[in-house]
C-alpha positions as CSV (number, residue, x, y, z in Angstrom):
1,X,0.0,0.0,0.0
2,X,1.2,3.4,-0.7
3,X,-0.2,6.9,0.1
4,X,0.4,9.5,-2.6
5,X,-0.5,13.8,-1.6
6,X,-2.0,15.6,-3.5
7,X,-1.6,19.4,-3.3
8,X,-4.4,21.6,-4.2
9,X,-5.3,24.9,-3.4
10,X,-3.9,24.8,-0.1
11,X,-5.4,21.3,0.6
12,X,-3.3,18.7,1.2
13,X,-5.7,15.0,0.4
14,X,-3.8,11.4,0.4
15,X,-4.8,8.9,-2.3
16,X,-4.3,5.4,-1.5
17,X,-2.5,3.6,-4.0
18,X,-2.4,-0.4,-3.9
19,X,-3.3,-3.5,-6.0
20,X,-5.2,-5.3,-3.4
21,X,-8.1,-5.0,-1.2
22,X,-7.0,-2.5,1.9
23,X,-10.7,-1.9,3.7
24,X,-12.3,-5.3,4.7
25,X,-13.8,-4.2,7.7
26,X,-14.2,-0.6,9.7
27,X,-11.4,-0.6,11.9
28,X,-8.8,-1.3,8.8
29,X,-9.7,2.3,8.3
30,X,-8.4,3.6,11.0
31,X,-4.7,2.9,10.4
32,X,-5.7,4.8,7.0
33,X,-6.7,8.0,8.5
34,X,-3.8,8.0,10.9
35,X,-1.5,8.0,7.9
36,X,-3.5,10.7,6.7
37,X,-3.2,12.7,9.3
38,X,0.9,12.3,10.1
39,X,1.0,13.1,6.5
40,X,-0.5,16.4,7.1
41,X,-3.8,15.9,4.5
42,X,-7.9,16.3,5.4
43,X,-9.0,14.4,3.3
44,X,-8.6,10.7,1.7
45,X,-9.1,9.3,-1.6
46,X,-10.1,5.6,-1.9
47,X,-11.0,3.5,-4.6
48,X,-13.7,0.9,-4.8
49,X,-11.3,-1.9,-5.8
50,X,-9.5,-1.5,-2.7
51,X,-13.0,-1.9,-0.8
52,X,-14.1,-4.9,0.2
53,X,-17.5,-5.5,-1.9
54,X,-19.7,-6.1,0.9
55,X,-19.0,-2.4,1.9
56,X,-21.5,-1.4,-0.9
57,X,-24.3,-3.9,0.6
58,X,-25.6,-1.8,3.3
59,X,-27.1,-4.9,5.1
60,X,-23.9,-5.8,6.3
61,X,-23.5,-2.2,7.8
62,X,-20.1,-2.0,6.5
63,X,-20.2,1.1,5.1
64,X,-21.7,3.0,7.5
65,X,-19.3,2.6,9.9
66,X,-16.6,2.8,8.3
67,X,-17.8,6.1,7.3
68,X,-19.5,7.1,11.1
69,X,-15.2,6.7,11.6
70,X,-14.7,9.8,9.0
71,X,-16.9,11.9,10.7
72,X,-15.9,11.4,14.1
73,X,-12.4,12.4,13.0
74,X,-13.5,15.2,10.8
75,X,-11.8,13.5,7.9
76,X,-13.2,14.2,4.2
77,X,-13.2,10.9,1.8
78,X,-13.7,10.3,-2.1
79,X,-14.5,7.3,-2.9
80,X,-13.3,6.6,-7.1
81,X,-15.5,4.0,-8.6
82,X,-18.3,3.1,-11.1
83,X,-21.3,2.4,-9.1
84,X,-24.3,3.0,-11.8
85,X,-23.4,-1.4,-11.7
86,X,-24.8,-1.6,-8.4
87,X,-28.9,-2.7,-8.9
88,X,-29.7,-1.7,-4.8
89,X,-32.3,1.0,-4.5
90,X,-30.9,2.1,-0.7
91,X,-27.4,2.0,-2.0
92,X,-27.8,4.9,-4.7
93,X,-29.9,7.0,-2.0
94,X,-26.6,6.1,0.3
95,X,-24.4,7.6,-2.1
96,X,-27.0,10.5,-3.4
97,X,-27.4,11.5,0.4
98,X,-23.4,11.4,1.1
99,X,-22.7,13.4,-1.9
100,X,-25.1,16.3,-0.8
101,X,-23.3,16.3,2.1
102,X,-20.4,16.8,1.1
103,X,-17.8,15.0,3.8
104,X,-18.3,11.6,2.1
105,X,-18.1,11.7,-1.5
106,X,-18.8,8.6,-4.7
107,X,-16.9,10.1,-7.6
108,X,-16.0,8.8,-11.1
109,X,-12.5,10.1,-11.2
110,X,-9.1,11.1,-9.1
111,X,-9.5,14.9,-11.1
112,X,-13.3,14.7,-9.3
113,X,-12.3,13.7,-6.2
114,X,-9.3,16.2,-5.6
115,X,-11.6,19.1,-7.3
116,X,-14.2,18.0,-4.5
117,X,-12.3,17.6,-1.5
118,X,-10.2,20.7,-2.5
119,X,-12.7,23.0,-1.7
């Protein structure tokens, strides 16, 4: 696993880079954040093919608490994927609902994500 910054507009946001699945369950992200955070960046950029896939079943409640974990440390996340192939009705309200909100983001690119979490 490696963590690449990015710098924009005085934002400082680590992608994490590796070929093999990094978030199987909620706590694995909180070795993530720490990084993050002694690395100096607000914000994280992950991508769906280092999630586990039962993350993006909500009935496994993956998801939510591994995101409940980025708001209690006030961290910002993008989240690079395609998720039009997932068929669950509560999962694209999930993601609708997390984009309006800004803190937890479903994107379709890095240049998205860092354009996002830049601001």
């Amino acid at each position: 696993m490696q963590i690449i910054i990015h710098s924009h507009a005085n934002t400082k946001i680590a992608e994490l880079i590796s070929d093999k699945v990094v978030i199987a369950k909620s706590e694995d992200i909180l070795d993530i954040i720490g990084n993050a955070y002694y690395d100096g960046a607000d914000s994280i950029i992950l991508h769906e093919k280092n999630i586990i896939s039962d993350f993006f079943d909500l009935k496994t409640k993956i998801a939510g608490e591994t995101l409940q974990k980025f708001s209690n440390y006030r961290m910002r996340l993008a989240i690079v994927g395609e998720f039009s192939k997932y068929s669950s009705q509560s999962l694209k309200e999930f993601i609708f609902e997390s984009n309006k909100n800004k803190r937890i983001n479903f994107v379709d690119s890095i240049a998205e994500a860092i354009n996002i979490l830049s601001k």
